[in-house]
C-alpha positions as CSV (number, residue, x, y, z in Angstrom):
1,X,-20.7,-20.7,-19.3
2,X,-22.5,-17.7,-18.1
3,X,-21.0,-15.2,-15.1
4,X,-22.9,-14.1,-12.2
5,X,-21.1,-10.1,-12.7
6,X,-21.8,-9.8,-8.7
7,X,-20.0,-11.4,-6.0
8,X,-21.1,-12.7,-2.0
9,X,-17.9,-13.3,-0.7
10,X,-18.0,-15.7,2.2
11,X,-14.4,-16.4,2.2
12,X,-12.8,-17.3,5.5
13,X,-9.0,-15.9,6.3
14,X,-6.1,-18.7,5.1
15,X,-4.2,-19.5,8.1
16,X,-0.5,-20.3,7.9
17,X,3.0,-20.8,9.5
18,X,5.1,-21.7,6.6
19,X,4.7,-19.8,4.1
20,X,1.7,-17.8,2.1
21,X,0.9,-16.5,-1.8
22,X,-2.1,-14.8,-2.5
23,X,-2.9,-13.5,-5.8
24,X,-5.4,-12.7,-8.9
25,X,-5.5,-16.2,-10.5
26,X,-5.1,-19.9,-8.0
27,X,-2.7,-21.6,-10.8
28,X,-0.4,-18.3,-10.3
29,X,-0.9,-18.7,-6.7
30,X,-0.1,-22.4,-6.4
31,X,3.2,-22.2,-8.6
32,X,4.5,-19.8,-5.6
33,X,3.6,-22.2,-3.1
34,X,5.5,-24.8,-4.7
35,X,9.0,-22.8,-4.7
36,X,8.2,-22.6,-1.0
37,X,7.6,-26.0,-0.2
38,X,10.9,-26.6,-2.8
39,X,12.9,-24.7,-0.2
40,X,12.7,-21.0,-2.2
41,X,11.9,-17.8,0.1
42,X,9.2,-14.8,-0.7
43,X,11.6,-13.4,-3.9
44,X,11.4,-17.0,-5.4
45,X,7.7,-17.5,-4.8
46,X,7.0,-14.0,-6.3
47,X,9.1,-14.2,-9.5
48,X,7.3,-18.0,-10.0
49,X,4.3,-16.7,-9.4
50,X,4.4,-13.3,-11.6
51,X,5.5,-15.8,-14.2
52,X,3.0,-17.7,-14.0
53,X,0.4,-14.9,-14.2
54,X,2.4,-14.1,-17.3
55,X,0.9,-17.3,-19.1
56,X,-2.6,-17.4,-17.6
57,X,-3.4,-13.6,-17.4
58,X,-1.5,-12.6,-20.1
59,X,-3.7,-9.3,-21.2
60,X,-2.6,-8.1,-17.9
61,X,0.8,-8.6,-17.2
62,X,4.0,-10.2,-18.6
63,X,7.3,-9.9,-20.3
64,X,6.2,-6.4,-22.3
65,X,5.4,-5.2,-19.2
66,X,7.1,-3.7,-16.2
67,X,7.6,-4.6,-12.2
68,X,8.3,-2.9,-9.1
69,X,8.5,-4.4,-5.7
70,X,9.3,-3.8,-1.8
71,X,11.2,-7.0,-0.4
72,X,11.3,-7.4,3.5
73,X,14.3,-9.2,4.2
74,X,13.1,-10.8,7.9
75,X,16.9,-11.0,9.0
76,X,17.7,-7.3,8.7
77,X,14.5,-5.9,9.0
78,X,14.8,-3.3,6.2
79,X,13.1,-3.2,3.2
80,X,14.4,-2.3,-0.5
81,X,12.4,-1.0,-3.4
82,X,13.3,-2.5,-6.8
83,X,12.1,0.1,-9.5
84,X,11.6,-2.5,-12.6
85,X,9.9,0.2,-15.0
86,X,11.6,0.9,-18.6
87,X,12.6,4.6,-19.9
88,X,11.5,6.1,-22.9
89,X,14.2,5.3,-26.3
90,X,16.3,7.6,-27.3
91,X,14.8,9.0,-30.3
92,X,11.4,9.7,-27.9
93,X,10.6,13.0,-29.3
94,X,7.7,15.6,-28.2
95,X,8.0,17.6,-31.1
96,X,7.5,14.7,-33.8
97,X,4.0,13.9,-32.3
98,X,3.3,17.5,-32.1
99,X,4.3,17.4,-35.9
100,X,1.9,14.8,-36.1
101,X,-1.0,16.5,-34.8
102,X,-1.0,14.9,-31.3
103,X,-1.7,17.2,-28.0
104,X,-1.5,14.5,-25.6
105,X,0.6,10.8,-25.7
106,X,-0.6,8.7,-28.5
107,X,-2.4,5.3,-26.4
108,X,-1.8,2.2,-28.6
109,X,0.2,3.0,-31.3
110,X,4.4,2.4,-31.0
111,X,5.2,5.8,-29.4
112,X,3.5,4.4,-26.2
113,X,5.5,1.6,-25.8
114,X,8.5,2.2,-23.4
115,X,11.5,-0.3,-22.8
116,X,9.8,-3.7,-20.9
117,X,11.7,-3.8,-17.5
118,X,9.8,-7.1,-16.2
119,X,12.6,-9.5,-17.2
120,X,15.5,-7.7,-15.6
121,X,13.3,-6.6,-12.5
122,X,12.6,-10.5,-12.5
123,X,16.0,-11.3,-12.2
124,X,17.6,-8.9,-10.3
125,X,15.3,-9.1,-7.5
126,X,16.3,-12.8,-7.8
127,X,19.9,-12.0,-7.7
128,X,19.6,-9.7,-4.3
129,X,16.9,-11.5,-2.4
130,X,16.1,-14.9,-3.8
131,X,17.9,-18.6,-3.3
132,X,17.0,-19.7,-6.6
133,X,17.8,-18.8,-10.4
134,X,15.0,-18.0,-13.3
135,X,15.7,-21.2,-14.7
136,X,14.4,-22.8,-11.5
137,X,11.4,-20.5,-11.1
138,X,10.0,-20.4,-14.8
139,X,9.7,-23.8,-14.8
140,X,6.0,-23.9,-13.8
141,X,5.1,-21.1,-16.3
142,X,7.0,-22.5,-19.1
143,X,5.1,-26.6,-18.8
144,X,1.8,-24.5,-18.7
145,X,2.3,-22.1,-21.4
146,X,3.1,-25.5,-23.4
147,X,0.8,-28.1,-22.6
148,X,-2.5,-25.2,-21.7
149,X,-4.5,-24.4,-18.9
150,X,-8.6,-23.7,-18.4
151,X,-9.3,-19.8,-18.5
152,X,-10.8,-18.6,-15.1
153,X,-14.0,-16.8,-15.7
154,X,-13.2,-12.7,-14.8
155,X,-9.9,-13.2,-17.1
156,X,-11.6,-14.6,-20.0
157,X,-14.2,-11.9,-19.6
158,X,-11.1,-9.3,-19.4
159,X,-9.7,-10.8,-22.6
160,X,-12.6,-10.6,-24.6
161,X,-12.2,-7.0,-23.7
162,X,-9.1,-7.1,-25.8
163,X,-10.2,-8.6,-29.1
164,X,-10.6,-6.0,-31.7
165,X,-7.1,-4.4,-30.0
166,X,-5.7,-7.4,-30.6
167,X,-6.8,-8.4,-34.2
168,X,-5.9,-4.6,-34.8
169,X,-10.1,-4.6,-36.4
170,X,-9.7,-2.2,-39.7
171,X,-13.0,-0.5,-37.9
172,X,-11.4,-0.8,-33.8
173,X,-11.3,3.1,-32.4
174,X,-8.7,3.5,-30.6
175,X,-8.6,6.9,-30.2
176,X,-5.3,7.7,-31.7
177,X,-5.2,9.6,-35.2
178,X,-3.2,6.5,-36.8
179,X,-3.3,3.3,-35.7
180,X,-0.7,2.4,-38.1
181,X,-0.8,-0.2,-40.5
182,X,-3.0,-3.3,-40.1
183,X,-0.4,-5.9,-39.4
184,X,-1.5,-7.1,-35.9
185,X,0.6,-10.2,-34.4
186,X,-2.0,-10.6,-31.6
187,X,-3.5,-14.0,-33.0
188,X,-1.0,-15.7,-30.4
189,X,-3.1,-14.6,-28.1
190,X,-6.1,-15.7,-29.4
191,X,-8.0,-18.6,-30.6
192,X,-9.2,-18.8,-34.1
193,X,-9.7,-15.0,-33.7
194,X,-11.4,-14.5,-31.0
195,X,-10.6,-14.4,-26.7
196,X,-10.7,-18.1,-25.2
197,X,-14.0,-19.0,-23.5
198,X,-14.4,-19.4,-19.4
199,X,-13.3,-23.2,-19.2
200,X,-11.7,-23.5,-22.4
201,X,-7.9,-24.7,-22.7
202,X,-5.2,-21.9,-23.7
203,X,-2.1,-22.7,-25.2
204,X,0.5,-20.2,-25.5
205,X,3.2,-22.2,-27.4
206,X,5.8,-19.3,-28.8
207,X,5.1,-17.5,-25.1
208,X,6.9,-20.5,-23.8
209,X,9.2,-20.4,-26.4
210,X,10.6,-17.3,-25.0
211,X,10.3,-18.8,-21.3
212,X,13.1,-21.3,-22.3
213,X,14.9,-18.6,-23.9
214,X,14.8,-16.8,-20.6
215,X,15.5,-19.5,-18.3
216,X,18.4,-20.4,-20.7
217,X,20.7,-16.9,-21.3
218,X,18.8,-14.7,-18.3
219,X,18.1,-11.5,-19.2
220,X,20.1,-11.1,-21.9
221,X,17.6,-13.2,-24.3
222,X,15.2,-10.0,-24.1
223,X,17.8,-7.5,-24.1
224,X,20.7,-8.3,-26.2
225,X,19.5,-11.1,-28.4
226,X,17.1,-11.5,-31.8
227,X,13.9,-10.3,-28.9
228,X,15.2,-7.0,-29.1
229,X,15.3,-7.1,-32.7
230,X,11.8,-8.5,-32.9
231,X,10.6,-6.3,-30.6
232,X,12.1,-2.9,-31.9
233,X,11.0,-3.9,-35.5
234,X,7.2,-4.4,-34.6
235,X,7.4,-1.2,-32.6
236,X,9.1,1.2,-35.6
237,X,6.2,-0.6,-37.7
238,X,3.8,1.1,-35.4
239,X,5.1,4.4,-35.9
240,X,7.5,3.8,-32.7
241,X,11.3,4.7,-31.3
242,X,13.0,1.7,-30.0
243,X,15.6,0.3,-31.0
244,X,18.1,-3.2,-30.4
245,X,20.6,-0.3,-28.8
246,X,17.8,1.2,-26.4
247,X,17.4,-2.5,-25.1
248,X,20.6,-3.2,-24.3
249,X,20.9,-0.3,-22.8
250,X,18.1,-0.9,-20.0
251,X,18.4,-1.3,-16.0
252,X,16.5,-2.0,-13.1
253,X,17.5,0.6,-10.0
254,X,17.0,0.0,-6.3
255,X,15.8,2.8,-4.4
256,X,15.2,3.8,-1.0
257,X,11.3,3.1,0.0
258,X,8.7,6.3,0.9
259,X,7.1,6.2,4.2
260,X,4.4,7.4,6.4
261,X,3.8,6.5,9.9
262,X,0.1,5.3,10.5
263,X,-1.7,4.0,13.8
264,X,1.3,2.0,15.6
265,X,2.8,0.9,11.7
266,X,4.8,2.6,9.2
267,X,3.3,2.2,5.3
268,X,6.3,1.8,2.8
269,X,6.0,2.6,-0.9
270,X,8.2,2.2,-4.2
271,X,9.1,6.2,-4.9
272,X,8.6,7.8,-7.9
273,X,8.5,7.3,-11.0
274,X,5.8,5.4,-8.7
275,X,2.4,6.9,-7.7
276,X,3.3,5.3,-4.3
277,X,3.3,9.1,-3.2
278,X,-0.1,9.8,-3.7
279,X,-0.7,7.0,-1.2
280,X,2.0,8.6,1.1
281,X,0.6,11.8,1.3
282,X,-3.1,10.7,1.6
283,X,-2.0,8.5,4.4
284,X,-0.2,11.4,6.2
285,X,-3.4,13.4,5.8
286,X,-5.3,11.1,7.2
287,X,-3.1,10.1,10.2
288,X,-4.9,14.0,11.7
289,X,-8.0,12.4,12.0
290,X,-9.7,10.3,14.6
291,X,-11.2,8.0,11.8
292,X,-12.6,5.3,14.4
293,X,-14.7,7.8,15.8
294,X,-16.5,9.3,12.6
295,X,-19.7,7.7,11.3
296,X,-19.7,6.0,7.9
297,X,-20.7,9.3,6.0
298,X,-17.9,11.5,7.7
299,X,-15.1,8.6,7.5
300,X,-15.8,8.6,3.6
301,X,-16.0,12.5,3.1
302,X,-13.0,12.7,4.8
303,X,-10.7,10.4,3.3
304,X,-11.8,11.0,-0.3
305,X,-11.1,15.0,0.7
306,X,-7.3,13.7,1.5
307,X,-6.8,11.1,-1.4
308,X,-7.7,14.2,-3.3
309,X,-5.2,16.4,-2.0
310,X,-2.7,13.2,-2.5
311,X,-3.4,13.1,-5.9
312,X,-3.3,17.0,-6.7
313,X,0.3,16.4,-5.4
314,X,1.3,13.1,-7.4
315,X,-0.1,14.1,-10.8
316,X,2.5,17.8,-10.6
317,X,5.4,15.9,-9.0
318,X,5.2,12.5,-10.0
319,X,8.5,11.6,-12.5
320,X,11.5,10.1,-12.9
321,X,13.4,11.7,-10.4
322,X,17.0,10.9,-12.1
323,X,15.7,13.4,-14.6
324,X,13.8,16.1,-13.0
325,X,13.8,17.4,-9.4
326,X,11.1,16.1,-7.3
327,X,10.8,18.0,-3.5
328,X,10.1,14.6,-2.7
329,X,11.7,14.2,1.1
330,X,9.0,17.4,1.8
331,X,6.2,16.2,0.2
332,X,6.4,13.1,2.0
333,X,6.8,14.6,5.9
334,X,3.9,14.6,8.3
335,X,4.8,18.8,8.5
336,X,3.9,19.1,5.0
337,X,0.6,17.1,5.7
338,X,-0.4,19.8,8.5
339,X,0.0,22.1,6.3
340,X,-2.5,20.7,3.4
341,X,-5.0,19.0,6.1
342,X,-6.8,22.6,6.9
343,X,-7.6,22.3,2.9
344,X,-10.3,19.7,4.0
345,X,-13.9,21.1,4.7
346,X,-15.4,18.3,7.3
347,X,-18.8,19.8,5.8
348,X,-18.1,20.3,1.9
349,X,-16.2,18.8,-1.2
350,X,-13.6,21.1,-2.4
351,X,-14.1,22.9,-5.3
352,X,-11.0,22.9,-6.8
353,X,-7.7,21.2,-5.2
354,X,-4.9,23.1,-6.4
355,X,-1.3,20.8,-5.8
356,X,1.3,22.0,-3.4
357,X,4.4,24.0,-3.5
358,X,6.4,22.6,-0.8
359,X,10.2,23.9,0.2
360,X,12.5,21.6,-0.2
361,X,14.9,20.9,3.3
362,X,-5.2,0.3,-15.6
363,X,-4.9,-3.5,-16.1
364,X,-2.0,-5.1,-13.3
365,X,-1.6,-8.4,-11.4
366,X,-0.6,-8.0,-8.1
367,X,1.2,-10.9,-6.1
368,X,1.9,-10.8,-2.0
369,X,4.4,-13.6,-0.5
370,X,5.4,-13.9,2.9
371,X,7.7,-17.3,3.6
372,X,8.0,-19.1,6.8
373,X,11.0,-17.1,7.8
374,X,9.0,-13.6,7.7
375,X,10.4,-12.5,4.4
376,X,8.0,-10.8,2.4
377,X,7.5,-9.7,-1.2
378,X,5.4,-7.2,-2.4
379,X,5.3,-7.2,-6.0
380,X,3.5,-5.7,-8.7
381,X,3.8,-6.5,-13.1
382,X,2.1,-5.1,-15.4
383,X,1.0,-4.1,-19.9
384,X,-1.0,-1.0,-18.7
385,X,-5.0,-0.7,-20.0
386,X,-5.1,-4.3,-20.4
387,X,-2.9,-5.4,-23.3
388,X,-1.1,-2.7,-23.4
389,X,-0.8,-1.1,-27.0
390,X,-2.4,-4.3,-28.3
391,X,1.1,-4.9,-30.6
392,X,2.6,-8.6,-29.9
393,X,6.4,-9.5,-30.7
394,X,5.9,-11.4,-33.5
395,X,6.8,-15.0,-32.6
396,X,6.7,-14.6,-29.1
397,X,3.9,-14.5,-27.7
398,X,4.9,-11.0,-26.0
399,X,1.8,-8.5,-25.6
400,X,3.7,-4.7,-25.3
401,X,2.9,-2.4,-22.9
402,X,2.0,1.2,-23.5
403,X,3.1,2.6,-20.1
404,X,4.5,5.8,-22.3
405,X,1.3,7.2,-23.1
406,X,1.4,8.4,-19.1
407,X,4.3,11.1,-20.4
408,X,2.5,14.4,-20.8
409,X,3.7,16.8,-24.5
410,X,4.1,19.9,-22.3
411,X,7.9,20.5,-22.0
412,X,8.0,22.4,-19.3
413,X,6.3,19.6,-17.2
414,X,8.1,17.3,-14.8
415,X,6.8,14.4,-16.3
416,X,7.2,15.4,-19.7
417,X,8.1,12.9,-22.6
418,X,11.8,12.8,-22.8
419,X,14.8,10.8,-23.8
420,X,16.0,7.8,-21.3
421,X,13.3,8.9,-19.2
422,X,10.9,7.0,-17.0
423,X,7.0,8.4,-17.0
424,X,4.5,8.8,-14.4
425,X,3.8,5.1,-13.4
426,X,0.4,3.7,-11.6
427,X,1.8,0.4,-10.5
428,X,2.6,0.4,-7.0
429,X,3.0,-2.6,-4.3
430,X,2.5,-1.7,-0.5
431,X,4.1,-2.9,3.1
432,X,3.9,-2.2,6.8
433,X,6.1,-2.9,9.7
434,X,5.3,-2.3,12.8
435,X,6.6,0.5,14.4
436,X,7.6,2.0,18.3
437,X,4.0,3.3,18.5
438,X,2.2,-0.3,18.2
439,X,1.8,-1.5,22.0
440,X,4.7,-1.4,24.2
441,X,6.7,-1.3,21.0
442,X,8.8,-4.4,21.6
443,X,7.6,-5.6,17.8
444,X,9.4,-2.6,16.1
445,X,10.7,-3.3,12.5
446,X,8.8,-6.5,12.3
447,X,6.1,-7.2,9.4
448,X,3.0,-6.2,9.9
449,X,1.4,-6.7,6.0
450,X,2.3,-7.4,2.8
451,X,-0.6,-6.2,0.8
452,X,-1.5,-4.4,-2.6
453,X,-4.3,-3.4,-4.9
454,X,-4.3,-3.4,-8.2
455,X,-5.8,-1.3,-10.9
456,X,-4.4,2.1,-12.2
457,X,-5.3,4.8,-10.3
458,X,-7.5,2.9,-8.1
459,X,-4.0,1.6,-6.1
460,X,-3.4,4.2,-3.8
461,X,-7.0,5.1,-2.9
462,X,-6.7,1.4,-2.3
463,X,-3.6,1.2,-0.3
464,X,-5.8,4.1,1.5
465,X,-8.7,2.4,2.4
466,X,-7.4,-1.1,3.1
467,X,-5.0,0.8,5.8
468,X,-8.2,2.7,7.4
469,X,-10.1,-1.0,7.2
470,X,-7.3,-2.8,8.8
471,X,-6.2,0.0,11.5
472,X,-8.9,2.2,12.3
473,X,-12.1,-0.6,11.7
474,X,-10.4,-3.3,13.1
475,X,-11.0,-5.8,10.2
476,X,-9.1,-8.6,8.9
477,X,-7.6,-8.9,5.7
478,X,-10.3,-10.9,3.7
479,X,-13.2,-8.4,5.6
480,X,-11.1,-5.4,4.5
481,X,-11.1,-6.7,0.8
482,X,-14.6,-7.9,1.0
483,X,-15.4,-4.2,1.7
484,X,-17.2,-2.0,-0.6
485,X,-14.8,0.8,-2.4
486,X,-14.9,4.7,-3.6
487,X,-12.9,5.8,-6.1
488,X,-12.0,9.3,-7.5
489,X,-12.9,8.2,-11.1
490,X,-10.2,10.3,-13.1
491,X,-7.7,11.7,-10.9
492,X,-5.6,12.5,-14.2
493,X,-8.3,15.3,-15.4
494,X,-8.3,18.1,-12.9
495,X,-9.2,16.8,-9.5
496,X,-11.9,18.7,-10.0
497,X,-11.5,21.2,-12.2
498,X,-14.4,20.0,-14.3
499,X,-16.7,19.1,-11.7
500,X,-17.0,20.2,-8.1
501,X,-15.3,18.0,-5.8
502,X,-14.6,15.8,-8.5
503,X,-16.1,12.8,-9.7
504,X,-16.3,9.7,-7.2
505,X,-17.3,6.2,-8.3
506,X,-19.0,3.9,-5.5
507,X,-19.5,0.6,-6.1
508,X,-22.6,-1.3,-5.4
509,X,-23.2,-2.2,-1.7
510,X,-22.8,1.2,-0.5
511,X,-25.9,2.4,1.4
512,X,-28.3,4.7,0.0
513,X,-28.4,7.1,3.2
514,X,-24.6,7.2,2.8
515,X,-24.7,8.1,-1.2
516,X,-27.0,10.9,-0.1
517,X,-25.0,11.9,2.7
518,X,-22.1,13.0,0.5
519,X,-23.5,14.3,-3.0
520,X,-25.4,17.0,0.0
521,X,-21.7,17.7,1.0
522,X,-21.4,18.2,-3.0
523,X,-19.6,15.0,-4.1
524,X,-21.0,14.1,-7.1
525,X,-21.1,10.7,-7.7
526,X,-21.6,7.4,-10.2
527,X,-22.8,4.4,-9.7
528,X,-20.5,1.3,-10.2
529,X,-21.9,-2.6,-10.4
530,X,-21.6,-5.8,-12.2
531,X,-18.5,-6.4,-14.1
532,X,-17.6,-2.5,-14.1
533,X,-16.6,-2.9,-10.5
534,X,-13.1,-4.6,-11.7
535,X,-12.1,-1.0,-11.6
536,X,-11.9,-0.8,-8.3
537,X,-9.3,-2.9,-8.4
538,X,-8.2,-6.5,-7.0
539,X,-6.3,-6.5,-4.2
540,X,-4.1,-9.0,-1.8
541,X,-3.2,-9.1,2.1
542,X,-1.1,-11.4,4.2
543,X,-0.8,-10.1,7.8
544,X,1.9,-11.9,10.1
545,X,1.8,-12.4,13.8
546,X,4.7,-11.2,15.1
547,X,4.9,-13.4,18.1
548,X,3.4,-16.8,16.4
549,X,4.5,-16.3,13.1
550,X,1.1,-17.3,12.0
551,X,0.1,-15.8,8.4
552,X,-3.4,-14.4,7.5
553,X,-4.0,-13.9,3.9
554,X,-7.4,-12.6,2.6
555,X,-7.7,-12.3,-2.2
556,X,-10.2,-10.0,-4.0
557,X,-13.4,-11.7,-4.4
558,X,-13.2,-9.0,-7.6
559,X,-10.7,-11.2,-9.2
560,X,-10.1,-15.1,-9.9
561,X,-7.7,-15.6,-7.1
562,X,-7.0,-16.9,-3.6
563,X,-4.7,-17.4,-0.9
564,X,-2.9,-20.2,-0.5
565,X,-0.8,-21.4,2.3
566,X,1.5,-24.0,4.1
């Protein structure tokens, strides 16, 4: 079957009262529906539905992989963060990979896998928010894991991607200085050797072996059972830490969500660990700025300027902050923001965007629910760079992340590799309410979106430019998504300290007056098309009416998915 790489979309908004899912692959999306229609709210739907995505996208996301999410519970109006992301083990050590000739985190060898957190996450956002249990909810997953499914096209071309990671190839580059012996489990995910084909039927038969398991003991199966042992031998074979002990030993936390008032709504985010603050402070930045106003060329300058400045900020601060200090309740506030905004030139890229000191006072699914009661989930799993580290628990169909290779080797840095300690993490889910400043403010505290975008550091620049698309250019969701996107290509390596301004990837569709336009202001710029534009990432919305209750959901014509409703 051959690909078109580009897409037309000419999708129309899904319309709803019921209840909504929208997400990266429609079989994902459909087994959320049905935990509505069975009489499950938005936690329900999302843990089905992130289960699901576990079988049929399973180079993205899954059990060796982690979750955070912001629930709305419609009933009290407030909103919790769930912080499913796993610590570094015990034994992590900085100056054994320095003794091993490594200057920065190792990428796909066992040192980069940190403790999974997806199972707990999945059930403790079950146990606080959802009516049902995970032996309800993995159902659907566990009967398609078994009996097979057809690949949709952009994940089969994603998992081909994965192959030689996979099979462990004696001749695959990956980068680190050992890959570690040649003993590569990563046939379970592949047929006779090689990705599945666009159409052709997956089975995933020890995946849903470990389903059951779940469904059957809880989280306990991953965590204090023969997994563990699995799990923490493959990873010591791969040079890894982990043990049985470190497993046992992990926890999901619940945190108090980040926020930045925005146009009449208030944007919540997950806080770190979470780059959910990069988002935060470009959104603060931004909120200085009559946006509506500006033509195409100054709209763009300006908000890459500010997501810039975000990110100076999130890549010094961003860490666990039960380890290290974070000025986090300053770098957040609208003050701080006033103080940063006279950084941005209207005329000129930056040469160099040093972080702040203020004073204290790539590969994800993405999954939005919103039920018929106005609960909404906002959830987020994910390996990290597509399979993760490529290594597969032997026998169960479990691909391991390799979310530690965001720690940094230098000791003295916030996010620096440690013991029990959580790293830098890109996956971040988004939500708005509206606030007193939206119309005569009568809809205070009531959902305005549930909406994310997947895809490293793409997601806050995206949680960035779908706000501006909604707010300031008056779009709905499936318009906003439909939009072409910029993206500062490697926020991680200097902001630009390499190159003036830094470099900024604009995908195809773009205009060539507007390209122009900014590489004179001295952005300079890349190119992005065909089936490199998955880097800008796939992204969900679901808006809700607050008077009719009606739902409008728009999916990334960049990904497999839709929106379904009832």
């Amino acid at each position: 079957m051959k690909i078109d790489s580009t897409f037309r979309s000419r999708r129309s908004n899904v319309l709803a009262t019921r209840g909504m899912v929208a997400t990266s692959q429609p079989l994902a999306a459909q087994a959320g529906l049905d935990m509505l229609k069975a009489g499950g709210n938005a936690a329900d739907a999302a843990i089905a539905t992130a289960a699901m995505l576990a079988v049929v996208e399973p180079i993205s996301t899954g059990i060796g992989g982690d979750c955070f999410a912001l629930y709305y519970d419609a009933t009290s109006g407030e909103v919790s963060a769930l912080n499913g992301s796993g610590r570094a083990p015990a034994a992590a050590s900085i100056d054994e990979l320095h003794a091993l000739g490594y200057t920065q985190m190792p990428t796909y060898t066992g040192h980069a896998v940190s403790i999974p957190g997806s199972v707990a996450g999945w059930h403790d956002l079950l146990d606080r928010h959802g009516r049902m249990t995970l032996h309800d909810v993995l159902q659907p997953a566990i009967w398609t894991a078994d009996n097979g499914y057809p690949v949709s096209e952009l994940i089969a071309t994603g998992w081909r991607s994965q192959e030689a990671k996979l099979r462990r190839d004696p001749d695959w580059v990956s980068g680190d200085l050992d890959n570690g012996p040649v003993q590569p489990s990563g046939h379970e995910l592949l047929i006779d050797g090689r990705a599945p084909h666009p159409g052709e039927i997956m089975r995933i038969p020890t995946l849903a072996d470990t389903l059951r398991g779940i469904a059957a003991e809880g989280p306990d199966y991953i965590y204090k059972g023969s997994f563990a042992q699995i799990l923490s031998e493959h990873v010591q074979r791969y040079g890894g830490w982990i043990t049985p002990e470190d497993m046992a030993a992990h926890t999901s936390t619940w945190d108090e969500p980040i926020t930045a008032r925005y146009r009449g709504v208030t944007l919540y985010e997950c806080p770190p660990n979470g780059q959910g603050l990069a988002a935060i402070i470009a959104v603060n930045l931004a909120a200085g700025f009559d946006l509506s106003s500006m033509d195409e060329v100054d709209r763009l300058h300006t908000l890459i300027e500010c997501m810039r400045l975000g990110f100076a900020d999130a890549q010094q601060w961003v860490c666990d902050p039960r380890v290290s200090d974070i000025p986090l309740e300053a770098l957040a506030s609208r003050e701080y923001a006033d103080s940063r905004r006279p950084l941005i030139d209207p005329e000129q890229a930056a040469p160099f965007v040093p972080y702040g000191y203020p004073m204290a006072g790539s590969d994800t699914v993405y999954l939005s629910v919103v039920d018929g009661k106005g609960n909404a989930c906002s959830f987020i799993n994910s390996n990290y760079m597509g399979a993760g580290t490529g290594l597969v628990a032997p026998g169960t169909g479990v691909t391991l992340q390799n979310r530690a290779q965001l720690f940094v080797l230098d000791p003295e840095h916030p996010n620096a590799l440690a013991t029990n300690k959580r790293p830098y993490h890109t996956i971040i889910p988004a939500m708005t309410l509206y606030n007193e400043a939206w119309g005569e403010g009568e809809h205070a505290g009531k959902l305005h979106a549930c909406f994310g975008v997947m895809g490293g550091y793409m997601q806050p620049q995206g949680h960035l430019q779908m706000l501006v698309n909604l707010l300031d250019l008056g779009m709905t969701p499936q318009q906003a998504l439909d939009m072409p996107r910029w993206q500062l290509a490697k926020p991680d390596r200097g902001l630009g300290a390499e190159e003036p301004g830094g470099v900024v990837s604009m995908e195809e569709g773009w205009s060539f007056a507007t390209l122009a336009a900014l590489a004179r202001r001295g952005h300079p710029l890349e190119a992005v098309d065909g089936f490199a534009r998955g880097s800008f990432g796939g992204g969900q919305i679901i808006l809700r009416d607050p008077e009719s209750g009606v739902l409008t959901g728009g999916s990334d014509p960049r990904k497999d998915g839709c929106a379904v409703g009832w």
